[in-house]
N, C-alpha and C positions, 0 to 999 in steps of 0.2 A: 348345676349347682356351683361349679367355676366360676362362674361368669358373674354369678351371684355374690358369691364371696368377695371375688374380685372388685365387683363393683363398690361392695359397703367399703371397705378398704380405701375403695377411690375417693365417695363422697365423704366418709367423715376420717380418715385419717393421713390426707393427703398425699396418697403412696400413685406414682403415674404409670399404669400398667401401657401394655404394647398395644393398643385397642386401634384398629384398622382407622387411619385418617376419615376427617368427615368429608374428605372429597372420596372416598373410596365407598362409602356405604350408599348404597339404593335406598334408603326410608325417606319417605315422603310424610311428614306431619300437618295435620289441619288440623283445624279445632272449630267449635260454635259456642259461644254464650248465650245464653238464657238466664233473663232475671224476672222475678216474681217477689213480693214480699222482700222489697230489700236482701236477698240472697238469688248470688250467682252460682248456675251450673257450669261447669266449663266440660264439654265434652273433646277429648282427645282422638284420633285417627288417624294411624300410624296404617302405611301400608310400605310394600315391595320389603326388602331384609328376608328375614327368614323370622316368621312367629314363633314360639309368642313375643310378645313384647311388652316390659317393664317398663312404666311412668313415674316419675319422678316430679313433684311439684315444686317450685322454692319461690320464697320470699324474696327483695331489692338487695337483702342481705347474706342471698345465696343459704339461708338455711331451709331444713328439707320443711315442707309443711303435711305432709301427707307420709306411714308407713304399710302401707296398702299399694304394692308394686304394681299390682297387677288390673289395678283399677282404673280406669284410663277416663271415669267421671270424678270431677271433683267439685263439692258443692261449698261458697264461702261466702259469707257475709261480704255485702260490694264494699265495706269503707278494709278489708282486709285482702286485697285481691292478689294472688302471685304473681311475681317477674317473670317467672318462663318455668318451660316444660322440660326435661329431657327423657329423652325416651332411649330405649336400649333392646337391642334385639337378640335373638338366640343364639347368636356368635359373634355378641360383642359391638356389634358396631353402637352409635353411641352418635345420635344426634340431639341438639337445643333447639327451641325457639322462645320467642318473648314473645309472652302474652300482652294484646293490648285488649286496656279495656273499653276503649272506647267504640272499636269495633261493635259493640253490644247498644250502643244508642242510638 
């Protein structure tokens, strides 16, 4: 629940906790797209860190798009697709990726 707290802190009120360097954490992030009916899935998978693991979606404008932590599918109409991922594991560590979407075509 620290880590928790910590984080919402991190993402929306700018506060920079001590969170282990991203050269220091083990997570490994991939992802797959899938589109059907003009709406993409984006599936997340985070592995090595320590589970669970919290996702985070955002927008070009770094806002969050998603408040379901813990959901690591996210499904979005293709003309609204996220800039990246970050994911966060059960002690903190704290990796990003950017979502492309043209991987998907």
């Amino acid at each position: 629940m620290k880590v928790f707290t910590l984080l919402l802190f991190t993402l929306f009120y700018g506060v920079k906790p001590s969170l282990p360097a991203p050269d220091d954490c083990s997570i490994e992030i991939k992802y797959s797209l899938q589109t059907f009916n003009n709406v993409t899935t984006i599936d997340v998978n985070a592995t090595g860190g320590s589970a669970p693991y919290f996702y985070f979606f955002f927008d070009k404008n770094n806002n969050p798009l998603t408040w379901d932590f813990k959901d690591s599918r996210y499904k979005v109409a293709s003309n609204e697709f996220p800039k990246y991922v970050k994911v966060l594991d059960s002690k903190g560590c704290l990796k990003k990726i950017e979502l492309n979407e043209s991987n998907n075509k």
